[in-house]
Structure formats: structure tokens, C-alpha cells
One Martini backbone bead per residue (centre of mass of N, CA, C, O) as a GRO file, in nm:
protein
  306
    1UNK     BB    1  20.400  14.287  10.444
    2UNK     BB    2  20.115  14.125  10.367
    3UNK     BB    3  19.987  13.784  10.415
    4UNK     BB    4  19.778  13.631  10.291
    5UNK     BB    5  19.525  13.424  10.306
    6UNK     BB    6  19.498  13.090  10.316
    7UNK     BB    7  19.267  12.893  10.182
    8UNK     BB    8  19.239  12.705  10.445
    9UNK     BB    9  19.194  12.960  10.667
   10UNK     BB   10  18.907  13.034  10.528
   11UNK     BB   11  18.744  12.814  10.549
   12UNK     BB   12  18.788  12.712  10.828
   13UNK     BB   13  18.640  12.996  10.939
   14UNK     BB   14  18.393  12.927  10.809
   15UNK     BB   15  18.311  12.674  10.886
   16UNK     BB   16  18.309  12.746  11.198
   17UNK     BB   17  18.084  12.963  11.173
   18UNK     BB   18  17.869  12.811  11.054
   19UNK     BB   19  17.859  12.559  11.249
   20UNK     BB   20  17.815  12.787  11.512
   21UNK     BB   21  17.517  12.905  11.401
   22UNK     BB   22  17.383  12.577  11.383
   23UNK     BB   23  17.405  12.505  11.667
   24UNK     BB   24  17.261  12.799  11.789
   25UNK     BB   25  16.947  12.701  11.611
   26UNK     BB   26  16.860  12.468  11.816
   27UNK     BB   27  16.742  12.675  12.024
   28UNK     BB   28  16.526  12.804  11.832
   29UNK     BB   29  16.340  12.573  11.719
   30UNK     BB   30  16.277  12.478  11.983
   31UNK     BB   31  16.125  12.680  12.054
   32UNK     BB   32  15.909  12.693  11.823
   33UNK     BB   33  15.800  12.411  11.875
   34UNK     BB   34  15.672  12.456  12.171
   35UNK     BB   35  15.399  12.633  12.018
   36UNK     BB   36  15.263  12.342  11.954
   37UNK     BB   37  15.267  12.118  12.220
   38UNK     BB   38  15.563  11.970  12.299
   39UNK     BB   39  15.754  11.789  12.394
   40UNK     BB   40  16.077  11.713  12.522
   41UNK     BB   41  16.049  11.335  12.419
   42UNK     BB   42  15.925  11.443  12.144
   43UNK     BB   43  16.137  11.618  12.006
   44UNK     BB   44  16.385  11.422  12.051
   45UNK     BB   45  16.296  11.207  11.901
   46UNK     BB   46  16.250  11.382  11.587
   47UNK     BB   47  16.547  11.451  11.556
   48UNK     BB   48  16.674  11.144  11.593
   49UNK     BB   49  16.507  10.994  11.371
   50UNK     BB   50  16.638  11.201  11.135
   51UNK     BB   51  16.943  11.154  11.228
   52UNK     BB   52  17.021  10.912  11.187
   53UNK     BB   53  17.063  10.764  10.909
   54UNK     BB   54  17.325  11.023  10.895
   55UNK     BB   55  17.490  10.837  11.149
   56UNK     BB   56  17.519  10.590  10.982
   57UNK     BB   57  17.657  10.698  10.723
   58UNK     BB   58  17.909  10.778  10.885
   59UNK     BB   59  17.998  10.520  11.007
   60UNK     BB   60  18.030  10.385  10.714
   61UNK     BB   61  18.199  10.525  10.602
   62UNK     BB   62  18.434  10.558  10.815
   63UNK     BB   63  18.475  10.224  10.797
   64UNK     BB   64  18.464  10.190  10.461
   65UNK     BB   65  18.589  10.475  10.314
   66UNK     BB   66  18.827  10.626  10.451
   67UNK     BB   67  19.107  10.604  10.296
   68UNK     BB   68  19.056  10.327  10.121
   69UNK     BB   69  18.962  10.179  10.382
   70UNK     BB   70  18.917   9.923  10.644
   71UNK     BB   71  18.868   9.975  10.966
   72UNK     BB   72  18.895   9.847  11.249
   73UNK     BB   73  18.777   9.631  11.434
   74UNK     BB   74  18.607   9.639  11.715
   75UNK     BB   75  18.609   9.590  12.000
   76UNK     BB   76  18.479   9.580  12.305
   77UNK     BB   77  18.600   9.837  12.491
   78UNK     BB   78  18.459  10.021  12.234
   79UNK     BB   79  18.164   9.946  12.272
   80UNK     BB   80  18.181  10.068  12.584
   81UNK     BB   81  18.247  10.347  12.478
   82UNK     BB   82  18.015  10.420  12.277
   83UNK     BB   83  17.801  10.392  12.455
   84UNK     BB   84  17.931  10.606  12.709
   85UNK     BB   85  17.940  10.861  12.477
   86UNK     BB   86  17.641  10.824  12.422
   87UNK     BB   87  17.501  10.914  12.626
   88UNK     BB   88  17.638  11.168  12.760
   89UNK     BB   89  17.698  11.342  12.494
   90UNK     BB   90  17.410  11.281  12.317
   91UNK     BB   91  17.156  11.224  12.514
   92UNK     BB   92  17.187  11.371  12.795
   93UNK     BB   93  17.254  11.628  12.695
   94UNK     BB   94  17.026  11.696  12.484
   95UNK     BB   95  16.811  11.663  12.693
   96UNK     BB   96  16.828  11.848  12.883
   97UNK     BB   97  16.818  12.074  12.696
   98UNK     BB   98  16.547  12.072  12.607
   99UNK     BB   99  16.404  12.062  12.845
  100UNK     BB  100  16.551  12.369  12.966
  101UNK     BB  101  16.384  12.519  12.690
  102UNK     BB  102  16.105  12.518  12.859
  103UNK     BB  103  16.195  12.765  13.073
  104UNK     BB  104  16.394  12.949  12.913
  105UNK     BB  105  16.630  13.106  12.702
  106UNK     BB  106  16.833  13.081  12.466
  107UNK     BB  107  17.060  13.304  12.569
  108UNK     BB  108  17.098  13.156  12.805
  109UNK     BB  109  17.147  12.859  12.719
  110UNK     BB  110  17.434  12.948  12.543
  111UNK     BB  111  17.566  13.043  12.781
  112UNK     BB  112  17.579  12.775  12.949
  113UNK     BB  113  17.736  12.621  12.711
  114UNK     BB  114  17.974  12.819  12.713
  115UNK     BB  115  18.120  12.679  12.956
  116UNK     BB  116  18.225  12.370  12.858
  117UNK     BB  117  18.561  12.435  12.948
  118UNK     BB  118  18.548  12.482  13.284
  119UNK     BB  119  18.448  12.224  13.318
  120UNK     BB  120  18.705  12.045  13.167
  121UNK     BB  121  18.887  12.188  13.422
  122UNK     BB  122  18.762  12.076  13.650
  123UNK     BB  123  18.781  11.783  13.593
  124UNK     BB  124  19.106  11.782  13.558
  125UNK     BB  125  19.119  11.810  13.832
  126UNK     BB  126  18.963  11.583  13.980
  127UNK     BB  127  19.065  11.335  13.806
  128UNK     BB  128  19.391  11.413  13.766
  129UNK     BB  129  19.512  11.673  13.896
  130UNK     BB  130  19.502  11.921  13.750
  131UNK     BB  131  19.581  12.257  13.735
  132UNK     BB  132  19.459  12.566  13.828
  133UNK     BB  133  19.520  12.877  13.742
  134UNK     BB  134  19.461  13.203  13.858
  135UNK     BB  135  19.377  13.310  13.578
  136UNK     BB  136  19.146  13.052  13.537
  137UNK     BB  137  19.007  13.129  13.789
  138UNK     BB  138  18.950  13.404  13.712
  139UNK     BB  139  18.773  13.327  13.411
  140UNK     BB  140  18.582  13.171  13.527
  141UNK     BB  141  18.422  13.410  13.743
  142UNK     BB  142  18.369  13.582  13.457
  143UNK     BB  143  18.164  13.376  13.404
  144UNK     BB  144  17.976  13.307  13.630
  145UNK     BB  145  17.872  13.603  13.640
  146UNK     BB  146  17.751  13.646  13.371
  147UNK     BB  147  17.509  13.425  13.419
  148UNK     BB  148  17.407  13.547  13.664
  149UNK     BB  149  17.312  13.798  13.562
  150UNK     BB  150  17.118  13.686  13.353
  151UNK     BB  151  16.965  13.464  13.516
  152UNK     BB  152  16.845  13.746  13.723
  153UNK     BB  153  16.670  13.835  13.521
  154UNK     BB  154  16.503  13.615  13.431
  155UNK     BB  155  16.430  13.551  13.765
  156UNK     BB  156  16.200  13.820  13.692
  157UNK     BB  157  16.018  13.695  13.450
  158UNK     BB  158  16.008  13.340  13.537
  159UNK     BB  159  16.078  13.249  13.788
  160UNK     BB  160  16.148  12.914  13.920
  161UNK     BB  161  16.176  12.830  13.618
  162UNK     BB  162  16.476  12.918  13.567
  163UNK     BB  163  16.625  12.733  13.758
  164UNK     BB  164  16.536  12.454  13.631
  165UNK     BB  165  16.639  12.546  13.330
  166UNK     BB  166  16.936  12.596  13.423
  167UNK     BB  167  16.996  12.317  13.524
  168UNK     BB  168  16.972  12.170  13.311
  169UNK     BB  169  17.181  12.252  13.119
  170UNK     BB  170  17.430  12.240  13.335
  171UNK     BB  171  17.405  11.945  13.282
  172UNK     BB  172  17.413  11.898  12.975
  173UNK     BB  173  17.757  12.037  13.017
  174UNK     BB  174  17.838  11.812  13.197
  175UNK     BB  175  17.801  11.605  13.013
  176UNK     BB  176  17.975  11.696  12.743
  177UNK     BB  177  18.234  11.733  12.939
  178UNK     BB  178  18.300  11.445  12.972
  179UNK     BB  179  18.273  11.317  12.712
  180UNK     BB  180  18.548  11.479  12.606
  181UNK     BB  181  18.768  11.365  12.864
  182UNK     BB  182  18.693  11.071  12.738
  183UNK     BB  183  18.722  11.100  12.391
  184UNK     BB  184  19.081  11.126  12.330
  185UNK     BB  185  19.123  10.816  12.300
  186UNK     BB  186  18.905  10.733  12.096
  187UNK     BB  187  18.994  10.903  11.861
  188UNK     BB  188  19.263  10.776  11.821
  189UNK     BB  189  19.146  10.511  11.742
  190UNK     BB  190  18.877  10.566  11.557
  191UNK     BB  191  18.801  10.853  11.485
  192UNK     BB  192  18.601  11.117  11.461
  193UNK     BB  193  18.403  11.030  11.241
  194UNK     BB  194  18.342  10.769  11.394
  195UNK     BB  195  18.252  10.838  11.671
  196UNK     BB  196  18.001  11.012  11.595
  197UNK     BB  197  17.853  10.825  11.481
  198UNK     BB  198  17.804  10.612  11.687
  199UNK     BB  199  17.710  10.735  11.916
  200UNK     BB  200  17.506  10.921  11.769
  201UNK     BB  201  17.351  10.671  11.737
  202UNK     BB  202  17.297  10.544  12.026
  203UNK     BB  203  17.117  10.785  12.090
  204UNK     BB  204  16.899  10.773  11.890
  205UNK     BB  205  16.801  10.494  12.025
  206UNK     BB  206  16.763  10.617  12.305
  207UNK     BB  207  16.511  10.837  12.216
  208UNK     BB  208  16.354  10.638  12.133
  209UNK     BB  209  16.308  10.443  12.363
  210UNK     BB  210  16.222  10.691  12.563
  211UNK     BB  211  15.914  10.714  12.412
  212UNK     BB  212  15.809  10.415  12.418
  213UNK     BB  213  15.816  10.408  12.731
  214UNK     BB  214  15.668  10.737  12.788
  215UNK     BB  215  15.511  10.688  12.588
  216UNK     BB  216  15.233  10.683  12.343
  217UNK     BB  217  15.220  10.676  12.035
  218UNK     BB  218  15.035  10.896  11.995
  219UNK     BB  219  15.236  11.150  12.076
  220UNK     BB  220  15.320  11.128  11.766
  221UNK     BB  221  15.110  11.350  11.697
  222UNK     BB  222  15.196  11.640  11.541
  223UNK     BB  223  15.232  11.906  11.423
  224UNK     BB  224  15.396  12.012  11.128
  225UNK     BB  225  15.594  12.217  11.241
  226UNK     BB  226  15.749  12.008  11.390
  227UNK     BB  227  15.870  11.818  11.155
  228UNK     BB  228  16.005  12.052  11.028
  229UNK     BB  229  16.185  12.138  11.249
  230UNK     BB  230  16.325  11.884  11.282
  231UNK     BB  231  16.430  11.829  11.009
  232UNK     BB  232  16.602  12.133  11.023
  233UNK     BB  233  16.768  12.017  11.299
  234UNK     BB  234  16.895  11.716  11.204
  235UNK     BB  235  17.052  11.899  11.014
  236UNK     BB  236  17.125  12.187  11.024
  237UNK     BB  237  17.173  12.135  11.361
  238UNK     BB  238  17.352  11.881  11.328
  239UNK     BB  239  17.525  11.747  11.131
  240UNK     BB  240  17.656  11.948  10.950
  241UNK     BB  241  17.810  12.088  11.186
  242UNK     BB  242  17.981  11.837  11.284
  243UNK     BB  243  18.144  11.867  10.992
  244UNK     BB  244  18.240  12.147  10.979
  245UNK     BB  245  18.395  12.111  11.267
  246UNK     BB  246  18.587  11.909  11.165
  247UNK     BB  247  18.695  12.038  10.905
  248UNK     BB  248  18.805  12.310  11.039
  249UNK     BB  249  19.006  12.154  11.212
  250UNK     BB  250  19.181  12.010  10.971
  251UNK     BB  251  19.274  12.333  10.903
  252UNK     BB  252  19.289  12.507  11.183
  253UNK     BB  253  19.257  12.397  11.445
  254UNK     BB  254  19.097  12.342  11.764
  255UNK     BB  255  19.171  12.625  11.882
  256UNK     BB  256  19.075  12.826  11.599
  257UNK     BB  257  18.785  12.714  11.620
  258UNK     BB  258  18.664  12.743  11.920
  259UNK     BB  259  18.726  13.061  11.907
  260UNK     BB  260  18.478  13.098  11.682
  261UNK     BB  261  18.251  13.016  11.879
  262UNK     BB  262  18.193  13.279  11.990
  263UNK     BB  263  17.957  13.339  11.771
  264UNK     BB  264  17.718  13.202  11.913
  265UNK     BB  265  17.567  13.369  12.152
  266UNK     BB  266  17.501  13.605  11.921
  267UNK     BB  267  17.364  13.471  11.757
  268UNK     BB  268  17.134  13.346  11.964
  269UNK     BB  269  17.048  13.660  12.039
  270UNK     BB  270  16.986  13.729  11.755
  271UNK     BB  271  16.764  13.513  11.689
  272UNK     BB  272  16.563  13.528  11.958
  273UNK     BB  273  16.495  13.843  11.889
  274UNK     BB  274  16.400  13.776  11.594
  275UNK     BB  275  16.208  13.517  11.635
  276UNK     BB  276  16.164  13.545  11.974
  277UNK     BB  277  16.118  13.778  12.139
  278UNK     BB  278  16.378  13.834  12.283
  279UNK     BB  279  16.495  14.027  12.515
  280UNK     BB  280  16.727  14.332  12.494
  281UNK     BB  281  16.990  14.420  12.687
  282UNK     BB  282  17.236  14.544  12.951
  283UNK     BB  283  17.238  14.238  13.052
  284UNK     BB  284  17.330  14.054  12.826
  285UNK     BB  285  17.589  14.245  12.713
  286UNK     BB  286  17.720  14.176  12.997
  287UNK     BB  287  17.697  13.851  13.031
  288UNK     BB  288  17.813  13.812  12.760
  289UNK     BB  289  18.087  13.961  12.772
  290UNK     BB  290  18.180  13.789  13.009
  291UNK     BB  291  18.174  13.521  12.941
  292UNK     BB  292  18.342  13.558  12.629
  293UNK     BB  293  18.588  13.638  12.825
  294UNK     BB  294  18.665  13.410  13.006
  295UNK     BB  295  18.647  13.200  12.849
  296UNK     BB  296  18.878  13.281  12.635
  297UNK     BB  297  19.077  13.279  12.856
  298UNK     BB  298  19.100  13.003  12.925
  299UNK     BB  299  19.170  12.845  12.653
  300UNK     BB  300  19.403  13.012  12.631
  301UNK     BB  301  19.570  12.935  12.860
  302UNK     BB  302  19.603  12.648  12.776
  303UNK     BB  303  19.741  12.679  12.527
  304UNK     BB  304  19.984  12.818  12.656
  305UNK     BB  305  19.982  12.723  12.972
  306UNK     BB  306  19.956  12.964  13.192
   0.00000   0.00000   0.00000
């Protein structure tokens, strides 16, 4: 006889699933405000200007409302570590990923983000000496062979700028995979949702202060079709997100919340041919299943110890 899911089960997988489709949109909109004319100093300031509010309040419901007590006060330690994983996580990976969307396809970009578990397995052999096993191996070879796929599809309709573009995302991805490696003692000390609130706080002052430095004020007058894409960026595909997979994490563990994750790239691609007329052939449909059977591979291997 089977056993009906959970309450708890169904939820968490919808937050996941969710969470996972609004993620996946933010490289869709980010295509779609590029048709106006923006650079991305400029589109990734009025992201996180919309978002900044939204990552205030996250940060002080946090400290002083979470489980009805005001949370310990940072440390010195504390603030040098939210201001280096607000950099690396939330501004340098954010900024690397918006600048490499000006040159590839949506579909290309969501395929190397979502290899960033086989890069936090590479850093964890680097930084701490973790083994990483043959089938583990095995796993990320048939993840970046996925990339290289589409990739090489890609760089016969788009020339040397798809290089360049692939690079800076693996970049972006090379970023948050820092941030995840280096945020796991911090989580445990400041609790998830503080921790995300302050950083991508630090993250935000850090694109408006960028957009200051390098852009002249005039800058900031853009097509109005620019504001309303940011500001559906900055919650429907930022803060949302966040939370959704905060809360299926809660629901069902970072496990099974990740796995479910498998849907981001197939949304993405699924958007991008819908909404950017972006190709969809044989070879996406095959470096895509490369990729999400690679990393699925990897995660497993982890979780099981293999």
C-alpha cells in the first residue's frame, strides 16, 4: 500500500520547483531589457536598487524578529565575513553573470550555472584536500562534455563573443561556488536568512557604488520597459526565490530542494525559445542532458558518500 506525501513533502517540493523556474527567469528578462539598449553596469545597478529594500528588511526581521528574540550581535569576524561573501556571492558572481548574458544565449548561461556543485567539489579537493572519486569524476567529465556541446553549437552562430561570454559565467559560477564553500560556518553562526539578508545588502551597495564610479548619472535615464524588467528582476527573480528555497530547504533538506533544481535549466530553455526565439535543436537537448545527468550524478555521489 502506498503512502500518501506528506503536507510538508508537497510544499516543499512545489517551494523548490518554484523557486527553481524564478531563478531560471532572470536570465530571460535580463535578455529581453538588453533589446533596450542597457548595458549591464546599468541593468544590474536598478536590479539591485529594487532589491536592496526587499534584503533590508530580510536582514532586520532576521535580527530582531526571527523566533521572537533579538539574534547575537556581529562580531568584528562577522562583518569581515558578510562583506567577503557579499562580494563574491551576490555582487561578483551577480555582475560577471549579467555582463556574459550580453554575449550568449540564455540556455548556454543556465547550462554553466548549474554546474556550480562539480566546481564546489573541485575547490573542496584545492582548499581542504577532499578526495574526489572516479565515479565523481566520471560525472563532472560528462557535465562539462554537456557544456562543451552547446557551447560549440553556439560559437558557429555567435563568433568569438560566445567565448568571451562563456567565460565570464563560469566565472560568475567560479564566484558563488566560493561563497557556498566559505559560507557554511557562517550559516551556522548567523542563521540562513541573516546571513543572506546582509550580504546581498553589502552586494547592493556595491552595484549602486559601481554604476557611480563608472557610469555618469545620465546613465540611469532608460527605456521605461528597463524599470519594469528590473523591478520583476529584483523580486519576482531575486528575493522570491530566495525565500522559496529557504523555506523548501526547511520543508524537505538542501538534498532533495537541490535535486529539484534539475528544472532550472530545462525552464530556461524552455523560456528562452518562448519568449527570446532562442534555437532549440539536437544538440541542446543532448548537452542538456549531459549536463543535468552529470551533476545529478555528482550531488548523489555526495550525498551517499560514494
Amino acid at each position: 500500500m502506498s503512502v500518501a506525501p506528506t503536507p510538508h513533502l508537497l510544499s516543499g517540493l512545489l517551494l523548490a520547483t518554484a523557486g527553481s523556474i524564478a531563478f531560471s527567469g532572470k536570465a530571460i528578462i535580463v535578455k529581453l531589457a538588453y533589446r533596450h539598449g542597457v548595458d549591464a553596469v546599468t541593468l544590474i545597478m536598478y536590479r539591485m536598487l529594487f532589491a536592496l529594500p526587499l534584503f533590508l528588511a530580510l536582514a532586520w526581521w532576521a535580527t530582531y524578529r526571527q523566533q521572537g528574540r533579538r539574534a547575537d550581535p556581529l562580531s568584528r569576524r562577522d562583518w569581515l565575513g558578510i562583506l567577503g561573501l557579499g562580494f563574491t556571492g551576490y555582487y561578483l558572481a551577480s555582475f560577471l553573470d549579467f555582463w556574459g548574458l550580453a554575449y550568449i544565449s540564455a540556455s548556454l548561461e543556465r547550462l554553466i550555472l548549474y554546474l556550480n556543485p562539480t566546481i564546489v567539489l573541485v575547490l573542496g579537493w584545492v582548499l581542504y584536500q577532499r578526495r574526489i572519486t572516479a565515479t565523481q569524476a566520471l560525472a563532472m567529465a560528462v557535465s562539462y562534455a554537456g557544456v562543451l556541446l552547446v557551447f560549440g553549437h553556439e560559437a558557429d552562430l555567435s563568433g568569438p563573443n560566445a567565448a568571451l561570454g562563456a567565460a565570464l559565467v563560469f566565472g560568475s559560477a567560479v564566484s558563488y561556488a566560493v561563497y557556498l564553500v566559505y559560507s557554511g560556518e557562517m550559516v551556522k553562526r548567523l542563521g540562513s536568512l541573516r546571513l543572506v539578508g546582509l550580504a546581498t545588502t553589502v552586494a547592493c551597495v556595491l552595484c549602486l557604488l559601481q554604476f557611480v564610479l563608472l557610469r555618469p548619472l545620465s546613465a540611469a535615464i532608460v527605456a521605461p520597459e528597463v524599470i519594469w524588467l528590473s523591478v520583476l528582476n529584483a523580486t519576482l527573480c531575486t528575493f522570491a526565490p530566495v525565500l522559496m528555497v529557504m523555506m523548501a530547504i526547511e520543508r524537505i533538506g538542501a538534498g532533495l530542494a537541490s535535486q529539484t533544481g534539475m528544472i532550472g535549466p530545462m525552464s530556461t530553455i524552455a523560456m528562452g525559445v518562448w519568449l527570446l526565439d532562442e534555437p532549440f535543436n539536437g544538440w541542446i537537448v543532448a548537452g542538456t542532458a549531459l549536463v543535468v545527468t552529470g551533476v545529478y550524478s555528482v550531488t548523489r555521489a555526495r550525498s551517499t558518500g560514494a
